[in-house]
C-alpha positions in Angstrom: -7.9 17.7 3.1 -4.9 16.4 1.5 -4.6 12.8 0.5 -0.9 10.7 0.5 -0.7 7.8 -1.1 2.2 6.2 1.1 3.5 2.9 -1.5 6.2 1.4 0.6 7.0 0.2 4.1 6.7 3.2 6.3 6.6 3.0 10.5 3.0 3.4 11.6 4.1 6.2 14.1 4.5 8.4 10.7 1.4 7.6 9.4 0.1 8.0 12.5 1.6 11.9 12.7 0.6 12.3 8.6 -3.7 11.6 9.9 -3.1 13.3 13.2 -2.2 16.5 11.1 -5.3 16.4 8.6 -3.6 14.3 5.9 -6.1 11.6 4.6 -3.5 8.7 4.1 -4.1 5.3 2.2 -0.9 3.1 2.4 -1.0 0.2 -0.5 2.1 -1.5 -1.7 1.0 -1.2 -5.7 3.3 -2.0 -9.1 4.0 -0.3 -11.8 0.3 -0.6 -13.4 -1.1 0.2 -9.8 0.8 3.1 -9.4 -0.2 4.6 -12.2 -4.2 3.9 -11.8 -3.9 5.5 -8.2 -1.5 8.5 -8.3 -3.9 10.9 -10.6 -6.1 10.9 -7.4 -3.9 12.0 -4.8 -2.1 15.0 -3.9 1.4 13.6 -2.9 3.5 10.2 -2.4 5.5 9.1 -0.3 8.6 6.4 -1.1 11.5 5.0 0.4 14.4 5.2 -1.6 
């Protein structure tokens, strides 16, 4: 299973779709510091830019 570490605001319907289609998602608003603790353990991240 894939995890996705999802860091910024992101509509619940698409997280929603992400699990329903084997993705283990965690969303966490981190900073800088955070970021880089978490991101070594998952497998892609999502942003809104």
């Amino acid at each position: 299973m894939m995890k996705v570490l999802v860091t910024d605001k992101l509509a619940d319907e698409a997280i929603e779709m992400l699990k329903n289609n084997g993705f283990e998602v965690k969303y966490e608003e981190l900073d800088h510091d955070g970021l880089l603790k978490e991101i070594a353990d998952y497998d892609a991240l999502i942003v809104r830019s």
